[in-house]
MIMILO-569811 format. One record per residue (C-alpha): residue number from 1; x, y, z. Coordinates in pm, 1 decimal. Example, Ala and Ser with C-alpha at 12.3 -4.5 7.8 and 13.67 -1.06 7.14 Angstrom:
2
  num      east     north        up
    1    1230.0    -450.0     780.0
    2    1367.0    -106.0     714.0
//
This chain:
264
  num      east     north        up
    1   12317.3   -3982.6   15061.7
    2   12312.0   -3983.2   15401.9
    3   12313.4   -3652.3   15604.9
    4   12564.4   -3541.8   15854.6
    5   12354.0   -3517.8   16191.5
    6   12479.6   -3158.3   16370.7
    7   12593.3   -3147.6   16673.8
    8   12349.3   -3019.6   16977.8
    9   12549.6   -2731.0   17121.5
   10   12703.9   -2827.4   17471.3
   11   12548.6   -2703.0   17772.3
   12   12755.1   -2477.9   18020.2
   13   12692.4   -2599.5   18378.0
   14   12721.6   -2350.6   18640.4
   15   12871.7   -2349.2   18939.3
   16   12660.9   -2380.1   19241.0
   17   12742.0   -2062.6   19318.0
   18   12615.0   -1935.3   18959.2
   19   12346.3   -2107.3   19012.5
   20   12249.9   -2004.1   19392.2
   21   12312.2   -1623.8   19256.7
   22   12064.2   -1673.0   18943.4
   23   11793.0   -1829.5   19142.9
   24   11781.9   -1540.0   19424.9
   25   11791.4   -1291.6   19173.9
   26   11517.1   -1416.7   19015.7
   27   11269.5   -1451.9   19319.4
   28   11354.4   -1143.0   19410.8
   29   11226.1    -985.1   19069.8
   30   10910.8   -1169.4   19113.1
   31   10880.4   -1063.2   19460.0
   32   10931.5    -688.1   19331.9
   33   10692.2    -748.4   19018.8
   34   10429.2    -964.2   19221.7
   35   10464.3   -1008.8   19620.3
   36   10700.5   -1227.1   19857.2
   37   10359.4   -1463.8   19843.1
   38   10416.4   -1587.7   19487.1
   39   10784.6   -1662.2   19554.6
   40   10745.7   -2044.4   19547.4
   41   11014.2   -2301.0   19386.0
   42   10798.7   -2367.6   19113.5
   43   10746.6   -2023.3   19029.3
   44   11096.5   -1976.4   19005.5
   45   11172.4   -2285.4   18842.7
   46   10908.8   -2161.7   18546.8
   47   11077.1   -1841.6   18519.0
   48   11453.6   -2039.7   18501.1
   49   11292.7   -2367.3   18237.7
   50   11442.5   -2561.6   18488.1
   51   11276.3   -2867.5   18782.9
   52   11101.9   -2733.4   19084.9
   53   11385.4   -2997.1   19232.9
   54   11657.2   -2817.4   19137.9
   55   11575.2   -2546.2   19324.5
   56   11474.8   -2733.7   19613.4
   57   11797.8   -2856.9   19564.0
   58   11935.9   -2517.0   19697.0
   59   11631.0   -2407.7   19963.1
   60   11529.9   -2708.9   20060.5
   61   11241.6   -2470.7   20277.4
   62   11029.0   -2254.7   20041.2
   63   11062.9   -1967.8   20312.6
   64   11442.2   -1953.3   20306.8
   65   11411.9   -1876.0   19952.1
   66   11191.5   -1569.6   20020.9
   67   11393.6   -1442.7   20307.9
   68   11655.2   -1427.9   20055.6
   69   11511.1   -1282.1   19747.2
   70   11384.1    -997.4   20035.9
   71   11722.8    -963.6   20163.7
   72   11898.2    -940.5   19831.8
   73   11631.5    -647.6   19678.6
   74   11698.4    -494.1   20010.8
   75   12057.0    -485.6   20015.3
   76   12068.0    -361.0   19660.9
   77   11859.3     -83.2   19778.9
   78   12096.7      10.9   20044.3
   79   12388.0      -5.9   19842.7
   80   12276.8     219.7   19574.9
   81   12136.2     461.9   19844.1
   82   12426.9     482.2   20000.6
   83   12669.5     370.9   19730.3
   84   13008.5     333.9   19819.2
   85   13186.8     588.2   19525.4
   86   13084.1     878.4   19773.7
   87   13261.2     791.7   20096.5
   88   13511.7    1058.7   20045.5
   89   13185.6    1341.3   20050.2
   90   13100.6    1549.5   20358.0
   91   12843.3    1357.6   20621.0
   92   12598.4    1612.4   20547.2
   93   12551.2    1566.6   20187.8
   94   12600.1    1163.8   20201.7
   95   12259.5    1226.4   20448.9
   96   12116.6    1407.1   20206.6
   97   12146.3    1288.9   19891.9
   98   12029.1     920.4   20068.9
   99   11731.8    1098.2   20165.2
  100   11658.4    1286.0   19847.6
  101   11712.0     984.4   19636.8
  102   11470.2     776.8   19899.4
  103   11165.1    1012.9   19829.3
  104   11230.9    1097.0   19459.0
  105   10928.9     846.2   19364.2
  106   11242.4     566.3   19226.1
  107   11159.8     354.3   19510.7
  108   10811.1     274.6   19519.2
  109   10866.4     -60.3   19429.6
  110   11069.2    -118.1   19712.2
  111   10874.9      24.6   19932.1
  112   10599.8    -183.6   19868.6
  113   10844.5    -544.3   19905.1
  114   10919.8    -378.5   20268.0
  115   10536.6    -360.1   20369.1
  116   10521.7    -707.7   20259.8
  117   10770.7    -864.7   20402.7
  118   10697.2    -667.1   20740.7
  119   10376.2    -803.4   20711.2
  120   10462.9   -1181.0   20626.8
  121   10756.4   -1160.5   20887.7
  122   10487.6   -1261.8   21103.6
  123   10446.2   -1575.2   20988.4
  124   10788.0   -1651.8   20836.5
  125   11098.5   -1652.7   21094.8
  126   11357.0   -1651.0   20839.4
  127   11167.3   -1333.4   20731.6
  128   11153.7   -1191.2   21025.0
  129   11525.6   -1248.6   21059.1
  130   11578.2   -1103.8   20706.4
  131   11389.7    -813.1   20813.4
  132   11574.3    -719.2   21080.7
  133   11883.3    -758.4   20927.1
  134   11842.3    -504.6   20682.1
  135   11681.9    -294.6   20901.5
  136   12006.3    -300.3   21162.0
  137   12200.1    -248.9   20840.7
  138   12058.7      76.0   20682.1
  139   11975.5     244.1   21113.5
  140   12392.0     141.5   21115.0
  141   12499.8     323.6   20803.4
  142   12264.3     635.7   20920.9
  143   12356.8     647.3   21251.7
  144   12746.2     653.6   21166.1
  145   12676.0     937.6   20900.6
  146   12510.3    1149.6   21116.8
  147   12774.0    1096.7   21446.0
  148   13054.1    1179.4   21151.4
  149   12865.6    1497.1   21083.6
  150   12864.9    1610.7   21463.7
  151   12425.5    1656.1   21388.4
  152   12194.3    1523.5   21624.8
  153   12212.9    1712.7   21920.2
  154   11855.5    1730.5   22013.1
  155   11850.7    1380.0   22156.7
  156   12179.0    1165.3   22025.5
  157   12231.3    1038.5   21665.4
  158   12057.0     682.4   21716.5
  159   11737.3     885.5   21828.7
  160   11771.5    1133.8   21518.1
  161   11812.0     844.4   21269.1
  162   11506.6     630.1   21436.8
  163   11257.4     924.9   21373.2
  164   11377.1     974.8   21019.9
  165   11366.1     620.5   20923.7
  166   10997.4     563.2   21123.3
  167   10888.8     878.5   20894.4
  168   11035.0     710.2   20562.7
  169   10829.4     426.2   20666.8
  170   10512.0     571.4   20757.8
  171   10534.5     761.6   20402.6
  172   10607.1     365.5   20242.3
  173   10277.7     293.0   20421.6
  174   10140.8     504.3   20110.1
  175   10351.4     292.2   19840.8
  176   10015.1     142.9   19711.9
  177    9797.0     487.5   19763.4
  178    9575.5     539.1   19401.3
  179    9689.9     867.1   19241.5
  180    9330.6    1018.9   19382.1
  181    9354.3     913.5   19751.5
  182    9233.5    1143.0   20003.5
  183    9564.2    1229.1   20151.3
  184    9794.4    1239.7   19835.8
  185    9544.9    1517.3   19737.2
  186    9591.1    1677.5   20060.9
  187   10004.7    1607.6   20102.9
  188   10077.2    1565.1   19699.5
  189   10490.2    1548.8   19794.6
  190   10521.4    1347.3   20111.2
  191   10864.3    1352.4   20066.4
  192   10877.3    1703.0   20218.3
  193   10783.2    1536.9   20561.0
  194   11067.6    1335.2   20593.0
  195   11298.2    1555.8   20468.8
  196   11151.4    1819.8   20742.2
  197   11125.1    1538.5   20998.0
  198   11558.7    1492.0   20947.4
  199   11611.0    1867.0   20967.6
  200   11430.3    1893.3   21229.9
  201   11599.3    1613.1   21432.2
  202   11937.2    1685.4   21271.8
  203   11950.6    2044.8   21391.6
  204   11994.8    2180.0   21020.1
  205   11790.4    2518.2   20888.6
  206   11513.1    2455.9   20699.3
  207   11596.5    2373.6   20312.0
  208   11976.6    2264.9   20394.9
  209   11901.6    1893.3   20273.9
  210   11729.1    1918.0   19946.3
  211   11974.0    2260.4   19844.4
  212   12275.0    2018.6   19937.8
  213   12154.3    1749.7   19741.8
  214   12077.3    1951.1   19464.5
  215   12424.5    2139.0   19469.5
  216   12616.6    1755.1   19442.5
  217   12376.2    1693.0   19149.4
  218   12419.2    2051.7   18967.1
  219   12804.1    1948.4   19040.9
  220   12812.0    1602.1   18945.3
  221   12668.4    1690.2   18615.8
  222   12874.2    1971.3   18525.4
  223   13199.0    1664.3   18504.9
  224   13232.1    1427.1   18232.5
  225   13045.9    1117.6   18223.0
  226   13179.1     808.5   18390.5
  227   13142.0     432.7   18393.9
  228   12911.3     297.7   18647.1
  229   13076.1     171.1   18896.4
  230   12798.6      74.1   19120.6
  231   12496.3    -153.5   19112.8
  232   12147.6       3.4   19030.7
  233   11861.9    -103.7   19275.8
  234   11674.2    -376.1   19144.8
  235   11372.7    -324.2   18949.1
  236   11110.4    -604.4   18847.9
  237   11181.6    -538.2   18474.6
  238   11545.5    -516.7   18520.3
  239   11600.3    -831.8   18255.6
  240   11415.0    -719.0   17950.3
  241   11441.0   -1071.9   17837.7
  242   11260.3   -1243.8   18098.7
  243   10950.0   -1052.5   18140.6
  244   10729.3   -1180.7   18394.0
  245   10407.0   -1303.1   18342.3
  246   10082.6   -1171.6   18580.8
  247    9963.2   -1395.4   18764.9
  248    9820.6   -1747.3   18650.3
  249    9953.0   -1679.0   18310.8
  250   10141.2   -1922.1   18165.7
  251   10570.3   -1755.1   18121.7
  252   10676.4   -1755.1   17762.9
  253   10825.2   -2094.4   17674.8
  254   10692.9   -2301.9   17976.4
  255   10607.1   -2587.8   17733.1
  256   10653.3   -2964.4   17845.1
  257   10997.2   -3107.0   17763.0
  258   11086.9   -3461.9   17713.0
  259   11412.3   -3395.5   17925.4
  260   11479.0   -3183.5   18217.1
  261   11819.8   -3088.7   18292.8
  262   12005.2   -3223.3   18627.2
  263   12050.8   -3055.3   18931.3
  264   12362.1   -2876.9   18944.6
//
């Protein structure tokens, strides 16, 4: 009796497009999880079971790939910073709840992916392009908030949002600080310092930012729930399913295959 052979089940192909979307995505969980430095096609190839060549295929240049997988963590940062549901919300609280949400501890891993990339930018132009991008992007988006609130008076709205943003930065420089370093134990919540350093600049009393932001939240969760409507920043173990392995480990089901599939 001979048996029936089944039938293999038919691969999808995806679009280029698809495919251009999954592969950024993915370096830019690595790059979250591991560095901008171990954002190399092979990597990413590993981490998709697909040919280094197919993803050479779509960044031909290694360091295209990283400027990319930088841009796209950062730009998911900005957007759920500053998501777009709360346009219709007074200037003031917009400012606030950005800041309040950018020193709540939930960005640490980003901040660390901006030291890096600051730091390889000197090596990488399309980095350094990426960069500033993102950086001309989120001083934009502050600078209009804090014109539409009528704040900034002590020196203009573009100076006011500079020395906010350099103090979020200088408090990133701490991203990698140990629990017991010298100045955590001396300024445990570093977050007050930028929130002081935006009163301060913005004109506002003392306490008006964080009682703002608090009063949306005490608001917001006094209504029913809703849908998300927005995207959540990107974390490195935002796909449960593809875990990533440290580093020189070998990623679950990287075993040689007699066939590799085409580039698409």
């Amino acid at each position: 009796m001979t048996s029936t052979p089944q039938r293999q089940p038919r691969r999808i192909r995806k679009s280029p497009e698809e495919r251009r979307a999954e592969i950024v995505r993915t370096a830019a969980r690595i790059a979250l999880a591991q560095g901008l430095e171990l954002v190399t096609l092979r990597r990413v190839a590993d981490e998709l079971g697909v040919r280094p060549s197919l993803i050479g295929h779509y960044f031909p240049a290694s360091d295209d790939l990283v400027a990319e997988a930088f841009a796209h963590a950062a730009t998911r940062e900005r957007d759920s910073l500053l998501p777009r549901e709360e346009d219709g919300l007074p200037p003031v609280d917009r400012i606030a709840l950005f800041l309040e949400r950018l020193t709540n501890g939930e960005y640490a891993d980003l901040s660390r992916l901006w030291l890096n990339a600051r730091h390889l930018s000197r090596f990488k132009p399309s980095l350094t392009q990426a960069v500033e991008a993102q950086e001309t992007g989120t001083r934009g988006e502050l600078v209009a908030l804090i014109e539409e609130a009528g704040l900034g008076t002590t020196g203009g709205a573009l100076r006011a949002a500079l020395h906010i943003l350099i103090a979020v930065d200088g408090v990133g420089t701490y991203a990698n600080a140990a629990p017991g370093d010298e100045i955590l134990q001396a300024a445990p919540d570093l977050g007050d310092l930028v929130i002081e350093t935006a009163e301060m600049h913005l004109g506002l009393p003392p306490g008006t930012l964080r009682e703002r932001a608090r009063a949306h939240d005490r608001a917001a969760s006094s209504r029913p729930p809703r849908g998300r409507n927005r995207e959540a920043p990107l974390r490195p173990d935002e796909d449960p399913s593809a875990r990533l392995p440290a580093q020189g480990e070998r990623p679950a089901g990287a075993t040689v295959r007699a066939r590799r599939p085409r580039p698409e």
